[in-house]
C-alpha positions in Angstrom: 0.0 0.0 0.0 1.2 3.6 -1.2 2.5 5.1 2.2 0.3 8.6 0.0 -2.7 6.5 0.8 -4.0 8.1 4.7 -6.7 7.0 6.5 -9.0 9.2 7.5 -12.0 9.1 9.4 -15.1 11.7 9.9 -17.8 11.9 11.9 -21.2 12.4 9.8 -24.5 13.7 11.1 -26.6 12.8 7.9 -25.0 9.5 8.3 -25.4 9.2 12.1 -22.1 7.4 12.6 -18.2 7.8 11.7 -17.0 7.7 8.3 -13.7 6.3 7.5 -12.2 7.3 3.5 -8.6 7.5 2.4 -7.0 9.8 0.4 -4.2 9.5 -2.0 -2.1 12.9 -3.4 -0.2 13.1 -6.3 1.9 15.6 -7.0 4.1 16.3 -10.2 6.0 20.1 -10.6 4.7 22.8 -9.4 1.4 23.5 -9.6 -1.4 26.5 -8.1 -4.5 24.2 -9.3 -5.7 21.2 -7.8 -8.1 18.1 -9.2 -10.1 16.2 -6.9 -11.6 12.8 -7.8 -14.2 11.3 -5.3 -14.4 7.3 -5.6 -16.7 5.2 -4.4 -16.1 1.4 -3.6 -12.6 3.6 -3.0 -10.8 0.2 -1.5 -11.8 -2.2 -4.2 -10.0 0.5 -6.7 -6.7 0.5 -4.9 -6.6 -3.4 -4.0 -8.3 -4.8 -7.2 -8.5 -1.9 -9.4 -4.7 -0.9 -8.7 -6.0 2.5 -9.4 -2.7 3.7 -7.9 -0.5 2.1 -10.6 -3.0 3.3 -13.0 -2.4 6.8 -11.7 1.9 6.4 -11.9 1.4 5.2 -15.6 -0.1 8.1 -16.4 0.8 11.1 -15.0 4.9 10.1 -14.8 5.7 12.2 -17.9 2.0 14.8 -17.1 2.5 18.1 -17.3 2.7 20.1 -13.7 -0.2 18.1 -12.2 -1.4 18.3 -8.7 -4.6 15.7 -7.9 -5.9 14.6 -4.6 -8.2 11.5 -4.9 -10.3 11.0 -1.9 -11.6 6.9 -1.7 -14.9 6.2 0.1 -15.5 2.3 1.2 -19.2 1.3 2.0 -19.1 -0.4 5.5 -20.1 -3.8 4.0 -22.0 -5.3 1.0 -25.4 -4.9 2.8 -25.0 -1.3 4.0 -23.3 -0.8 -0.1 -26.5 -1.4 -1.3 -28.7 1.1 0.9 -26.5 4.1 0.3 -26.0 3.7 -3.5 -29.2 2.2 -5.1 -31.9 4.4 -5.7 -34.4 2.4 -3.2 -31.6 2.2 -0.9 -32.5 3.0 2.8 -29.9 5.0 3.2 -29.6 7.1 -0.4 -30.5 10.4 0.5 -28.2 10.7 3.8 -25.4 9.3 1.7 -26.3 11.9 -0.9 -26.5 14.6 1.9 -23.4 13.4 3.3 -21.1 13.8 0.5 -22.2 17.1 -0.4 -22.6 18.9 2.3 -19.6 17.3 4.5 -16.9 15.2 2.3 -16.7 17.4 -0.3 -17.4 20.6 1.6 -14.5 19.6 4.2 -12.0 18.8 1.0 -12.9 22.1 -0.5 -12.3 23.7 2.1 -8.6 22.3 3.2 -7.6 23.5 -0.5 -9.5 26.9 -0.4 -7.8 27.7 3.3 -4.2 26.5 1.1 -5.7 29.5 -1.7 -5.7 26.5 -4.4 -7.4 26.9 -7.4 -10.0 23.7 -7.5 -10.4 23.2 -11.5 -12.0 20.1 -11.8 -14.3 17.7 -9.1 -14.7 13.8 -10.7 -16.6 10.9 -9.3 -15.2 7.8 -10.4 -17.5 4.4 -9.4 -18.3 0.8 -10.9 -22.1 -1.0 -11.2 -24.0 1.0 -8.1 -20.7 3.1 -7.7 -21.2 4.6 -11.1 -25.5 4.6 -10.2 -24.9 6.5 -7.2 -22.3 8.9 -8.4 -25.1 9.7 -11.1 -27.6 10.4 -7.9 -25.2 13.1 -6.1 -24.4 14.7 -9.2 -27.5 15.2 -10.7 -28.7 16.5 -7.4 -26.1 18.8 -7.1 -24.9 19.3 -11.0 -22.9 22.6 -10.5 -20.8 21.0 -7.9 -19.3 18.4 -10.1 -16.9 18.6 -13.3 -16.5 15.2 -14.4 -18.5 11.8 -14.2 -16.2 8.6 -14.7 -19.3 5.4 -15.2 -17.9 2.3 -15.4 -20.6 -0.6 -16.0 -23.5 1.5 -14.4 -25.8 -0.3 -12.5 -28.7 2.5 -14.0 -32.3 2.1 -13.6 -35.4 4.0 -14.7 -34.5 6.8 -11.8 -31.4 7.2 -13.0 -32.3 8.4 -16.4 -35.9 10.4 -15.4 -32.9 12.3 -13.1 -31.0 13.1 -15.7 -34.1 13.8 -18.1 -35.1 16.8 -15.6 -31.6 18.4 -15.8 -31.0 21.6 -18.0 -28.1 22.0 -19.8 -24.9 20.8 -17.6 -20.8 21.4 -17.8 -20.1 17.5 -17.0 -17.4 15.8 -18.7 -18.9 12.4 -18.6 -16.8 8.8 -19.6 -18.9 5.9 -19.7 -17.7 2.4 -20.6 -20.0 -0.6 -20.6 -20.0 -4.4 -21.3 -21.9 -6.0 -24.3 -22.3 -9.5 -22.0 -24.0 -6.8 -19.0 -27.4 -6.9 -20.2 -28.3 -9.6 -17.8 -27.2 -9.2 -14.2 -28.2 -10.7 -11.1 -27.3 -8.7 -8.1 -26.4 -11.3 -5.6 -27.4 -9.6 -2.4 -31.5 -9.1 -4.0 -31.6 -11.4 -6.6 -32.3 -8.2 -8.7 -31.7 -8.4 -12.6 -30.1 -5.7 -13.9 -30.1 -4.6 -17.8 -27.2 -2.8 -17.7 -26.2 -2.1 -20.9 -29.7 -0.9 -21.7 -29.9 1.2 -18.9 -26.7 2.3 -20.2 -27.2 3.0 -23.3 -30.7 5.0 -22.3 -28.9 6.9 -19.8 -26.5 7.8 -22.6 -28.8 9.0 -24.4 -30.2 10.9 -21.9 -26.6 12.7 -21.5 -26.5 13.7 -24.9 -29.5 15.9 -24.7 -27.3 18.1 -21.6 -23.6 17.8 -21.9 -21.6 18.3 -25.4 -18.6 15.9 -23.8 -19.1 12.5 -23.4 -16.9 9.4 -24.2 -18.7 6.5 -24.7 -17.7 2.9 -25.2 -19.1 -0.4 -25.7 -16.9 -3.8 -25.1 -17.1 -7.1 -25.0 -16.9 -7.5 -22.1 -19.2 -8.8 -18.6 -19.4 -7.2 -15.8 -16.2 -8.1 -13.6 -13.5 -6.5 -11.7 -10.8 -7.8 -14.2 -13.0 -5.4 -17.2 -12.8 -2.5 -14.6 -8.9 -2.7 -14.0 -7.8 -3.0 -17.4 -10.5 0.2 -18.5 -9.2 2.2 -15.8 -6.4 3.9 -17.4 -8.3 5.2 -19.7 -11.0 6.6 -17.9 -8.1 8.4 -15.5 -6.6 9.8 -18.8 -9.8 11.0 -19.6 -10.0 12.4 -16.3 -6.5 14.2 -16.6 -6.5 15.5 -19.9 -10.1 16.6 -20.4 -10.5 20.6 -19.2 -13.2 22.1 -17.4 -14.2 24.1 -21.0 -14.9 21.1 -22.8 -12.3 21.2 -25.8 -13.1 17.4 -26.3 -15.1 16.0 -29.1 -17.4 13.0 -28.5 -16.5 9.2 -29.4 -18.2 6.3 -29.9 -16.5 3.4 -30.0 
């Protein structure tokens, strides 16, 4: 484990307990500007995802780059599925939670530093990806880029982005031809993900001019995730906040 990786822990009134996260800083040259990406899941990403060797791949020969990547872990599977799905138990509070504490106390460390913050991703897999799409569409000034990978969408997901106006997101979204049929293990839920995907694409289209979007052949594992991660990071890292991008479809 990166000794840049630190636990942290903070105590959360919307979710009525202690929160632990991690956060990992790179820092390349000198640099007045600072990214943040938010992750959920943000545990599986550095022990199965590698997301840290992902990060050293790509931003060894970056420009002067400074990001600071702060990794959220759902207490367990159970409690996973109550703060990210949209009939979770626990949605809202989670929602509250990031917004008006996680990312509030981040922003503020940097602001009280008088860094510029130019860009603020969420990065998740499956319901990671669902419930990034939840806090930012609640909150769609607050957020820069969106970073989907196999999207565990449903009909909420896409009404929510249907009621938007017009948005600045940067958006990546990858998703696996074999994902139209999954079965969440902890409901017995079947989940058409790349329909859902490719409806919530849609949906996207309609309010943000920068999207990349790809299809693979792929199902919906862990091993898919790590190998697509460095490109969603580069997408991440070279994409600006003005949107001098064009759209693919691959």
């Amino acid at each position: 484990m990166n000794s840049r990786l630190k636990e942290c822990v903070m105590t959360s009134h919307y979710l009525r307990r202690d929160q632990l996260y991690y956060t990992y800083e790179y820092k390349r040259g000198q640099s007045n500007v600072v990214d943040l990406l938010f992750v959920q899941d943000g545990m599986d990403y550095v022990e199965i995802g590698h997301i840290e060797l992902a990060l050293g791949s790509i931003l060894e020969n970056s420009e002067p780059i400074h990001l600071f990547m702060v990794l959220v872990p759902p207490p367990s599977s159970e409690e996973r599925y109550h703060l990210y799905h949209p009939q979770g138990e626990r949605l809202e509070s989670y929602i509250r939670f990031f917004q008006d504490e996680l990312l509030m106390t981040v922003r503020r460390r940097f602001e009280n530093e008088y860094k510029e913050i130019r860009k603020v991703g969420l990065l998740g897999d499956s319901l990671g990806a669902a419930v990034s799409v939840s806090i930012a569409s609640e909150f769609p000034e607050s957020w820069s880029h969106l970073l989907l990978q196999s999207g565990a969408f449903t009909a909420n997901h896409v009404v929510k982005i249907q009621n938007l106006q017009k948005v600045d997101w940067q958006v990546y979204q990858v998703v696996g031809l074999q994902e139209e049929a999954v079965t969440y293990p902890l409901t017995g839920e079947n989940l058409q993900i790349l329909s859902y995907n490719r409806s919530l694409h849609k949906q996207l289209q309609s309010i943000t001019d920068i999207i990349t979007y790809y299809e693979e052949d792929e199902h919906h594992l862990w091993d898919f995730w790590r190998r697509d991660l460095p490109r969603a990071i580069s997408f991440f890292v070279e994409t600006n906040i003005k949107g001098e991008r064009d759209e693919r479809n691959v």
